[in-house]
C-alpha positions in Angstrom: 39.3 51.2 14.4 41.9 53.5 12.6 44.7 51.7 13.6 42.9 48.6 11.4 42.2 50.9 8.5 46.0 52.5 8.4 47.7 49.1 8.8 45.0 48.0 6.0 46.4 50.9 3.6 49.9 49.4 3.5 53.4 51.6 3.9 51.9 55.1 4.3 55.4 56.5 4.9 55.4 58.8 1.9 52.8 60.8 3.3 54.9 62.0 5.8 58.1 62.3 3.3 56.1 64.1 1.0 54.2 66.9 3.5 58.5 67.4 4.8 59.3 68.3 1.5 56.1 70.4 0.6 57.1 72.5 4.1 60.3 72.5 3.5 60.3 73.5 -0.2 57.4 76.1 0.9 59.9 77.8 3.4 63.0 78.0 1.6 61.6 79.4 -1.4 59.3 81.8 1.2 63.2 82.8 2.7 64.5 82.8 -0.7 61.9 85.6 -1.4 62.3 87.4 1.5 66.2 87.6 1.1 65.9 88.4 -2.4 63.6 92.0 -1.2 65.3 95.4 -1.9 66.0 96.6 1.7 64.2 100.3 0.7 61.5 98.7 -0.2 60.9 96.5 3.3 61.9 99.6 5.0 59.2 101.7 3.1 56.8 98.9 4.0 57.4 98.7 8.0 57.2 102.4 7.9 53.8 102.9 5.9 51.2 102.0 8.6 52.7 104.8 10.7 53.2 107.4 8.3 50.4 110.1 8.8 49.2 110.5 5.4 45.8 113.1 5.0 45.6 112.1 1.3 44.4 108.7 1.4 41.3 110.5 3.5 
């Protein structure tokens, strides 16, 4: 039955061409990002979860 309804709906080839370039623009500007991050500041972020810290409490 949905094999009759997608051949019905014509060339749906752009679907898949456009969800490529939605992931793909997704993760290079994601990598862009992530590249772009002051190394301190990434460094300061892995270590905060094992800082022992008796302020926050």
């Amino acid at each position: 039955m949905y094999k009759y309804i997608l051949e019905a709906a014509g060339n749906i080839n752009w679907m898949a061409v456009m969800s490529l370039i939605t992931f793909m623009s997704v993760f290079l500007i994601s990598a862009l990002l992530i590249l772009k991050k002051d190394k301190r500041h990434i460094s300061h972020m892995s270590q905060m979860p094992l800082e022992n810290d008796s302020s926050n409490f």
